[in-house]
TIVO-577025 format. One line per field, with one value per residue (C-alpha): z, y negated, x. Coordinates in pm, whole numbers, padded with zeros to 5 digits. Each point is the difference from the previous one (the first is absolute). Example, Ala and Ser with C-alpha at 12.3 -4.5 7.8 and 13.67 -1.06 7.14 Angstrom:
2
c3 = c(00780 -00066)
c2 = c(00450 -00344)
c1 = c(01230 00137)
REM end
This chain:
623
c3 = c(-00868 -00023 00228 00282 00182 00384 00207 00263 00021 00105 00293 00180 00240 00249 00103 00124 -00296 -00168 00233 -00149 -00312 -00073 -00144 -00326 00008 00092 -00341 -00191 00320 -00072 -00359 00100 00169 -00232 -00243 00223 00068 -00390 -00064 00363 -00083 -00408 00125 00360 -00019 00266 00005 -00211 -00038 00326 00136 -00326 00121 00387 -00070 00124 00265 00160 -00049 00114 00352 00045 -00082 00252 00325 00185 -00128 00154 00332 -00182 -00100 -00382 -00018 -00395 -00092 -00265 -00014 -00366 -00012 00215 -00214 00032 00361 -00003 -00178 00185 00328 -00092 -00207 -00341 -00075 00119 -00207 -00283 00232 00041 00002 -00010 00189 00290 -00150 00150 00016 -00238 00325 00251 00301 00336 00034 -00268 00022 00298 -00242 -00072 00281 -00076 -00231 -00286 -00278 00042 -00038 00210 00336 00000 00220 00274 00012 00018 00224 00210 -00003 00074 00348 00098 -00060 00233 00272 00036 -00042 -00297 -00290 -00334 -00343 -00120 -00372 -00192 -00348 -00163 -00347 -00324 00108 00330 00202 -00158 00248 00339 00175 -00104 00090 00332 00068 -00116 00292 00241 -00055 -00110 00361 00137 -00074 00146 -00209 -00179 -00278 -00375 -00267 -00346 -00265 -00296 -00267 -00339 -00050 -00048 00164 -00224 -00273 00016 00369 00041 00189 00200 00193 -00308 -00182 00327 -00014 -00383 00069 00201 -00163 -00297 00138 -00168 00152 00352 -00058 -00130 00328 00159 -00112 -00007 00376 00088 -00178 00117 00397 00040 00188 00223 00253 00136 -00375 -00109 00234 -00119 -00342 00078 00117 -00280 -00196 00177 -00103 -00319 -00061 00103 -00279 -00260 00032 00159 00251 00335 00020 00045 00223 00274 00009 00143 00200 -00202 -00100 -00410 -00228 -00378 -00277 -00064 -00277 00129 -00287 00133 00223 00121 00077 00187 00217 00073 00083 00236 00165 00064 00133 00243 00212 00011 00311 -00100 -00258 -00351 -00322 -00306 -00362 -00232 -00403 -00148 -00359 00040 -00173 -00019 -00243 -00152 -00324 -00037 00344 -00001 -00330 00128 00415 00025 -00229 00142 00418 -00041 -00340 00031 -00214 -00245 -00262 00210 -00295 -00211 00249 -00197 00294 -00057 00025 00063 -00286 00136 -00138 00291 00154 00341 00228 00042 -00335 -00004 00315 -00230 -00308 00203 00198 -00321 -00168 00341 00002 -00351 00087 00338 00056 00383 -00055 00160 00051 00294 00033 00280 -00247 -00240 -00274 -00240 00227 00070 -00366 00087 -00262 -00290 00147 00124 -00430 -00066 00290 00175 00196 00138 00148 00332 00084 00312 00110 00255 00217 00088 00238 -00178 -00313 00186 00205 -00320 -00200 00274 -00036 -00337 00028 00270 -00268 -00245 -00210 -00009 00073 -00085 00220 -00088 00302 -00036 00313 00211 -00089 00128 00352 00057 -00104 00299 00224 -00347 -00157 00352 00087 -00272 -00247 00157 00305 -00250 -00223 -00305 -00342 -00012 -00237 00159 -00252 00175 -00238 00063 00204 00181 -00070 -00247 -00007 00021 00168 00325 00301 00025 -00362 00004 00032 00221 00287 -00191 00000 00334 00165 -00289 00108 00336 -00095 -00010 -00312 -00279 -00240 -00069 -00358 -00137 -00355 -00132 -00366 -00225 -00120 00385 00090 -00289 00135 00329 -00026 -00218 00308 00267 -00237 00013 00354 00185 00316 00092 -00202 -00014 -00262 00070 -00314 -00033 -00155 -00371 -00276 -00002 -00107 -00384 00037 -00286 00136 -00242 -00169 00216 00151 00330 00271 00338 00207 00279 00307 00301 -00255 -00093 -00286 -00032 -00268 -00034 00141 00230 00272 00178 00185 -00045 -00051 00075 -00138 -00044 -00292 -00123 00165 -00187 -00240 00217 00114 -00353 -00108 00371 -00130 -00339 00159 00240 -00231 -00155 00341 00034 00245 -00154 00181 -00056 -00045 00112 -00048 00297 -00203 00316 00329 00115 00037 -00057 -00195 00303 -00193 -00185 00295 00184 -00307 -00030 00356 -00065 -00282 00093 00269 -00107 -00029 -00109 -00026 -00174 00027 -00118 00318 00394 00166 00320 -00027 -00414 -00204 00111 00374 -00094 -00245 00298 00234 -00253 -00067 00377 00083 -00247 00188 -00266 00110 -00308 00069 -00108 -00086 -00041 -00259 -00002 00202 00336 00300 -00171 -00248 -00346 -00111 -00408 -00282 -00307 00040 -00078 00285 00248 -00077 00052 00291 00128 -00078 -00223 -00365 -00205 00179 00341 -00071 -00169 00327 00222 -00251 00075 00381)
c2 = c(-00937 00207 -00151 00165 -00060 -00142 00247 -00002 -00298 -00252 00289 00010 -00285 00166 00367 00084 -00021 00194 00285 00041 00104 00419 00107 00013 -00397 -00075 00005 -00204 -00271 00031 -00081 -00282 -00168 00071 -00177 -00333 00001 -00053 -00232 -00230 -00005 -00047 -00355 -00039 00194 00169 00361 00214 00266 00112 00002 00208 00280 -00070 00035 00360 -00009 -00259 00080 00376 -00174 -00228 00262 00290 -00208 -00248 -00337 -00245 00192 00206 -00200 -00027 -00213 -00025 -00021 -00290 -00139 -00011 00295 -00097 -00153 00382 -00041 -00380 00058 00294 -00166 -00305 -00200 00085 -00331 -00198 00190 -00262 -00248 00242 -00222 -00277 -00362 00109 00323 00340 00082 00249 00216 00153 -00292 00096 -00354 00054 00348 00241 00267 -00120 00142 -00122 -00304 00145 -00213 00104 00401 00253 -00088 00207 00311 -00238 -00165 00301 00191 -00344 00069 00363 -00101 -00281 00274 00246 -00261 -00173 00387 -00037 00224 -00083 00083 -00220 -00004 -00139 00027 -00096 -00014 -00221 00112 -00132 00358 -00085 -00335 00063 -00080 00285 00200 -00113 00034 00373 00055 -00166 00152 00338 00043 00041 00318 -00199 -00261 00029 -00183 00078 -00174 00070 -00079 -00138 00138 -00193 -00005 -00337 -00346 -00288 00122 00386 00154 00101 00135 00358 -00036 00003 00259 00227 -00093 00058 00357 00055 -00109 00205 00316 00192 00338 -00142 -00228 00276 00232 -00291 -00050 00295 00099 -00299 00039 00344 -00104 -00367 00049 00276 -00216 00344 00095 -00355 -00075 00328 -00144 -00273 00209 00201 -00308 -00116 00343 -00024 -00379 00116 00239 -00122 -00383 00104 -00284 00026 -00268 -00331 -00139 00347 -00107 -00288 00214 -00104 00315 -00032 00072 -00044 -00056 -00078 -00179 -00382 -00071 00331 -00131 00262 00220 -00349 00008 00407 -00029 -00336 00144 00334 -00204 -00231 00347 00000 -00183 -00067 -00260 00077 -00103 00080 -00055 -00075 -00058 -00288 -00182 -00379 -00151 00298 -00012 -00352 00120 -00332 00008 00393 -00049 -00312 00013 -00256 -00270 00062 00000 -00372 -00041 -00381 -00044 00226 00177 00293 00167 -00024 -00055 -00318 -00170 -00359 -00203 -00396 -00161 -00158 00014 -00066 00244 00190 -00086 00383 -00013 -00222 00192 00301 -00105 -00220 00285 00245 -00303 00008 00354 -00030 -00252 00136 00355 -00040 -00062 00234 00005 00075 00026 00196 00164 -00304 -00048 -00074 -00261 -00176 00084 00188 00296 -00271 00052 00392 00096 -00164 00138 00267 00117 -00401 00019 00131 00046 00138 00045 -00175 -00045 -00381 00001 00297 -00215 -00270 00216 00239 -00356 -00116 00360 -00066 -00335 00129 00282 -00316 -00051 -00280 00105 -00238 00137 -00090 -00007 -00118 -00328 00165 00394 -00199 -00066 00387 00014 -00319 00231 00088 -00345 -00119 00302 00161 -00294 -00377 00175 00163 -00300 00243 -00151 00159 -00215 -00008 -00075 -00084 00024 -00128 -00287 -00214 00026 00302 -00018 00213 00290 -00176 -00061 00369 -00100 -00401 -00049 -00283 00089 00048 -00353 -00028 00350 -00035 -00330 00112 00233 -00060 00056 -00008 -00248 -00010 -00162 -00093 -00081 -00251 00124 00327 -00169 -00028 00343 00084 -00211 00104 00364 -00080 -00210 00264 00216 -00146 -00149 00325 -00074 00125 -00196 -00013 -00162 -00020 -00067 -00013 00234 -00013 -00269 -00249 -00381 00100 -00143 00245 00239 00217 00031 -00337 00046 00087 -00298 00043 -00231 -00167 00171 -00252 -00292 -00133 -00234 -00273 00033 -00327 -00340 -00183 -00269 00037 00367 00318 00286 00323 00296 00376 00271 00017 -00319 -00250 00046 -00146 -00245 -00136 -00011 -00209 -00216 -00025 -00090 -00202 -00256 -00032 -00157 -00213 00182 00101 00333 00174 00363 00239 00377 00147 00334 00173 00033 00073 -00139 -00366 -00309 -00164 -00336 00013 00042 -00279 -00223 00030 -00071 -00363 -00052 00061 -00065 00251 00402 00268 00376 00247 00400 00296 00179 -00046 -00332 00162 00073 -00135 -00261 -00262 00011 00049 -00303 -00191 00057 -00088 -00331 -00055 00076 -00263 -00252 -00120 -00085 00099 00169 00364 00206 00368 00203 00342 00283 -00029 00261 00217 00313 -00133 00252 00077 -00214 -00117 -00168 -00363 -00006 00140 -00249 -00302 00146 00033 -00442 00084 -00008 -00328 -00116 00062 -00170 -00296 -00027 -00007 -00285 -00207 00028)
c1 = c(-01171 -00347 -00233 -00273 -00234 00030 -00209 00207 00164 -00234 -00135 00326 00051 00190 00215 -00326 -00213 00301 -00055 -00383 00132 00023 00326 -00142 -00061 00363 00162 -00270 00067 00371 -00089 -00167 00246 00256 -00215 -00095 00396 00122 -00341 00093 00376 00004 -00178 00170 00325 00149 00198 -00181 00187 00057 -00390 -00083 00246 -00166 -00335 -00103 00221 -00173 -00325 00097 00139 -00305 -00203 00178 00140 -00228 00124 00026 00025 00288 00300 00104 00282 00104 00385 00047 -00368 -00017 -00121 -00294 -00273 -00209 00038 -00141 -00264 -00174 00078 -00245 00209 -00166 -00156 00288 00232 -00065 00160 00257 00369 -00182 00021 -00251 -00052 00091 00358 00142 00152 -00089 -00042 -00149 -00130 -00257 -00154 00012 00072 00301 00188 00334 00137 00204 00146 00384 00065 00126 -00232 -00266 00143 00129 -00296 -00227 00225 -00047 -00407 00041 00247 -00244 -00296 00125 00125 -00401 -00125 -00183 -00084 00095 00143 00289 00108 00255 00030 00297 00090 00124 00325 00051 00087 00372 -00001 00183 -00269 -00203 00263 00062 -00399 00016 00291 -00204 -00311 00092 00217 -00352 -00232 -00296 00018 -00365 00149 -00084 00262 -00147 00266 -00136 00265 -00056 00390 -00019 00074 -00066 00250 00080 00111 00372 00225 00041 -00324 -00172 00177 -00080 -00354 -00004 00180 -00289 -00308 00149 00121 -00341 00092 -00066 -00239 -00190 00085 -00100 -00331 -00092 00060 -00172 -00310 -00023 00084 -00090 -00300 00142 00238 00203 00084 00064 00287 00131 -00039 00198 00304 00014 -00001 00299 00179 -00122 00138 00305 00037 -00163 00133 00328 -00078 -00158 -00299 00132 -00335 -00011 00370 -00139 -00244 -00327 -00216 00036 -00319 -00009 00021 -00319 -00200 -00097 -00247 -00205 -00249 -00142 00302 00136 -00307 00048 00356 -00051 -00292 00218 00307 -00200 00056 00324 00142 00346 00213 -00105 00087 -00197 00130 -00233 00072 -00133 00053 00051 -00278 -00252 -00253 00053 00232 00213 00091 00115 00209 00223 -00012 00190 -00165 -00324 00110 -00116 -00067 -00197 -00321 -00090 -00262 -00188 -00154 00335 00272 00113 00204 -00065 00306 00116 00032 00350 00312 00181 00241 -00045 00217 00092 00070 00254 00154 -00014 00187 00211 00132 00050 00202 00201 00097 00099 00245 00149 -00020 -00041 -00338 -00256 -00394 -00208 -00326 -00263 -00263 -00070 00213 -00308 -00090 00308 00117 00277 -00088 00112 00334 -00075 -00083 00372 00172 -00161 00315 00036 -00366 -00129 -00332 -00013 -00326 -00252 00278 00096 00283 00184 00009 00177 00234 00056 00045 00255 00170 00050 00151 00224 00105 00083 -00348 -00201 -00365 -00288 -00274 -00327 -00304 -00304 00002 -00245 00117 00410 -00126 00005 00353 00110 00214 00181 00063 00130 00234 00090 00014 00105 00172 00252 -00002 -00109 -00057 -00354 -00201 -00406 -00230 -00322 -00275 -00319 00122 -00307 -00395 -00025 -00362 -00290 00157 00003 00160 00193 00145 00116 00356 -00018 00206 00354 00119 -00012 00110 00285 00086 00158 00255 00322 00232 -00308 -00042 -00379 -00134 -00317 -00019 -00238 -00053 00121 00338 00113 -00062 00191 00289 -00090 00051 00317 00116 -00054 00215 00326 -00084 00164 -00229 -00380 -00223 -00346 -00259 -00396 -00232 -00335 -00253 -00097 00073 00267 00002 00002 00412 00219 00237 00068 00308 00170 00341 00033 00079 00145 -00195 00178 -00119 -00194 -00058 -00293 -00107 -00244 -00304 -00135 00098 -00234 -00004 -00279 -00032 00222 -00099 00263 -00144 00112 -00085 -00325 -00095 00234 -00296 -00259 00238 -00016 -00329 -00088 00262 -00113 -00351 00121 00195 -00381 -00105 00314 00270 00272 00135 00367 -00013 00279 00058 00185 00106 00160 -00166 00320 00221 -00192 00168 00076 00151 -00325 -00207 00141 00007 -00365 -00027 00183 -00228 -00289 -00255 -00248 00106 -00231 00123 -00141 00023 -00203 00071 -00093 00127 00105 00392 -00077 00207 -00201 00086 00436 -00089 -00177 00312 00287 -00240 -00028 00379 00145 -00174 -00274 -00361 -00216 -00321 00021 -00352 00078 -00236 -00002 -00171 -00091 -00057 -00225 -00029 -00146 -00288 -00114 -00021 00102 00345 -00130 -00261 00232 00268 -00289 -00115 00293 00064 00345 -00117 00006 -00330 00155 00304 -00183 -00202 00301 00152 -00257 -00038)
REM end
């Protein structure tokens, strides 16, 4: 990476210091932040990618539309960091993700430039259309825009927005689609291939272009621009224009690394009192060469080299636990050609495209689109197939209606593979997974498993095959125990039974998942100081070991559960009740997360702050 000079950088505290600059200053500030962005996040990493391909498009709104008076609500906040920084955030962007730091999305709470939370995709036009409504209705006089990209516009959402909104011709609403053709792997389906037929079609774009550079300051001939556009499309892309379908005036293509044509086109459109969308072209990763030649890698690529792009890895050899998911379901298909993969725009990240490379025709990614992967996963196991479809936790609760209705109600033998199962981290409180257990938990007909190391998600997913019935299995985010996998035989674990880890007299402690390892090390540290404490692994949620519940409630007078996942409508409480019910007295201290959203930060302080890791435990032991 060639380094400048900050001349800029360090000026611009705020929109309005932006709006001091001349046009000719705008791309060496756009440089500038795309440099601070690599150096901040090859030490503190975030979503690189993304930002790079956001850059000028956010300094372009700032610099046009009177933030924060004017609304910008982003779609998917990673591609945000441009935005944070101009809006006062620059210096705290090294605490960016961070325990106490800044979050790495969009969150009103923190910055009244950040009109609108965004960490899950597809809300920005609701929102915005929201603003624009609420606007009108107290009389005032504002500019609302959404800008939506990373492929969200395939998510339902977006689409229902663009009915609403479009219905309306007063709707000041601007929707600027930010067209990088890419989610976190490579965008697919027909939306794409229609915006790809678009941004392509060079004997328009060039008709295009050319009208409106001759009539863009001439309002009268611009609008007649626009219809002959329309005619135009028609011919050339034999396809009338998706968005005026909708009833949104469409402009575009246009270059979104182009500063200054960004800021002539906004500033022309700010006159135009009706919906608009605006479809810009951008390249994921712009102007940092690592990230434009492997998009996906470098979305989140952790810490890395800046000068050389040397991404600087764990020195673990432990497996991921998407890993195992991965293999395990490719050595399933193999074996029983039922076997099907679904996945909502992240097969590198739930390591689906191990299986996708084998079996490409067994593999559906079907865009940003939750609840159709459920309902097209139930489809298929209606038709005979057995779908494993694989949501992140927090992306399933978008798909609830789905899961409910279309899966447990027809008793379907839809396997949900919950990825990213309890505190993920440092993306936050839109991205942990910790509601699942418990909003799974109360539907009827799904079993719901949690394995506790690599070899029992293995069995696990091997279990939910031949079970015929809705299954789900939640597992946390990154590495596994270090327990081999690879190559064993396949078990079919008994379903509702749990087993017991280590023997102990003293206290027992039921535990869930991830959390049978904390269990074990406050045991381990425990025995030091003299109580000897019994450890048990639940493996199901539902349904529970019932005989082993009760057993331990004969046993012992001390209980302590333990669950990476909120205690309201959690484990702990259906634990406390079967306890309760069978008559036994023991005192029973639920861990796990209380009434509240957990913010940023690495997964080890969250999970001590939140009193469930081996400390927590340890401490409960001894009360």
């Amino acid at each position: 990476m060639t380094h400048i000079e900050y001349n800029y950088l360090y000026k611009i505290n705020s929109p309005s210091d932006l709006r001091q600059l001349t046009l000719d200053e705008l791309p060496v500030y756009c440089a500038e932040l795309r440099q601070y962005i690599i150096e901040q996040c090859a030490i503190n990493p975030g979503h690189l990618a993304s930002s790079l391909g956001a850059i000028e498009i956010a300094v372009a709104i700032h610099y046009v539309y009177d933030t924060p008076t004017d609304k910008l609500i982003w779609d998917v906040g990673h591609q945000a960091y441009a935005h944070k920084i101009i809006t006062s955030r620059r210096d705290a962007f090294t605490r960016n993700r961070k325990i106490d730091g800044i979050s790495g999305f969009p969150r009103m709470a923190e910055s009244e430039y950040d009109a609108f939370g965004a960490g899950h995709a597809s809300v920005s036009i609701s929102a915005a259309l929201g603003y624009v409504k609420a606007a009108q209705l107290s009389g005032q006089k504002i500019k609302t825009i959404a800008v939506i990209g990373d492929g969200s516009m395939t998510g339902g959402l977006a689409f229902e927005g663009l009915n609403n909104a479009g219905a309306d011709k007063n709707n000041d609403l601007l929707v600027i689609l930010n067209d990088n053709n890419m989610a976190i792997d490579r965008a697919t389906g027909a939306l794409n291939n229609y915006l790809l037929r678009m941004s392509t079609s060079r004997a328009y774009n060039r008709f295009k272009q050319g009208l409106w550079s001759i009539f863009s300051h001439i309002p009268p001939l611009l609008r007649l621009c626009q219809k002959a556009g329309n005619a135009i499309k028609h011919g050339l892309l034999q396809n009338s224009n998706l968005f005026e379908s909708f009833g949104f005036r469409y402009f575009g293509r246009i270059d979104g690394h182009n500063i200054k044509q960004l800021v002539t086109t906004l500033t022309a459109l700010k006159d135009i009192h009706s919906p608009k969308l605006l479809h810009i072209i951008t390249t994921k990763g712009r102007g940092y060469q690592p990230a434009e030649q492997d998009l996906t890698v470098w979305h989140a690529p952790g810490k890395f080299n800046p000068d050389t792009g040397e991404r600087i890895k764990s020195a673990s050899d432990k497996d991921r636990y998407q890993d195992v998911f991965g293999q395990t379901l490719t050595e399933l298909a193999e074996i029983d050609n039922t076997v099907v993969g679904v996945t909502p725009a992240m097969p590198t990240g739930c390591s689906m495209n191990i299986m996708m490379e084998k079996m490409p025709h067994r593999c559906f990614d079907v865009g940003i689109a939750e609840a159709h992967a459920v309902t097209f996963s139930a489809g298929l196991a209606a038709g005979g197939q057995t779908p494993f479809c694989n949501i992140y936790s927090t992306f399933m609760q978008r798909a609830y209606d789905s899961i409910i209705h279309d899966v447990a109600l027809q008793n379907l033998p839809v396997v949900l593979c919950l990825d990213r199962g309890g505190i993920v981290g440092e993306d936050g409180a839109t991205h942990h997974g910790v509601f699942d257990l418990a909003y799974l938990c109360c539907i009827p007909n799904i079993t719901v498993a949690a394995p506790s190391d690599e070899l029992e998600l293995r069995n696990m997913m091997y279990t939910a095959l031949k079970s015929g019935t809705p299954f789900a299995i939640r597992y946390p985010r990154g590495e596994g125990r270090g327990v081999q996998w690879r190559n064993s035989s396949f078990e079919q674990l008994p379903i509702g039974k749990g087993r017991e880890l280590r023997a102990g007299e003293d206290v027992a402690v039921i535990a869930l998942g991830k959390c049978c390892d904390f269990a074990l090390q406050a045991a381990q540290m425990a025995e030091a100081e003299g109580i000897s404490v019994a450890v048990y692994d639940l493996r199901y949620a539902k349904p529970l070991d019932r005989e082993l519940i009760e057993n331990i409630g004969r046993r012992f007078n001390k209980i302590i559960t333990v669950e990476d996942g909120v205690l309201r409508g959690g484990v702990g409480q259906a634990v406390t009740k079967i306890v309760t019910d069978s008559g036994s007295r023991a005192k029973i201290t639920t861990l796990g997360i209380d009434d509240t959203f957990v913010e940023q930060g690495t997964p080890a302080e969250l999970y001590n702050l939140c009193g469930y890791d081996a400390q927590g435990i340890l401490k409960a032991i001894r009360e």
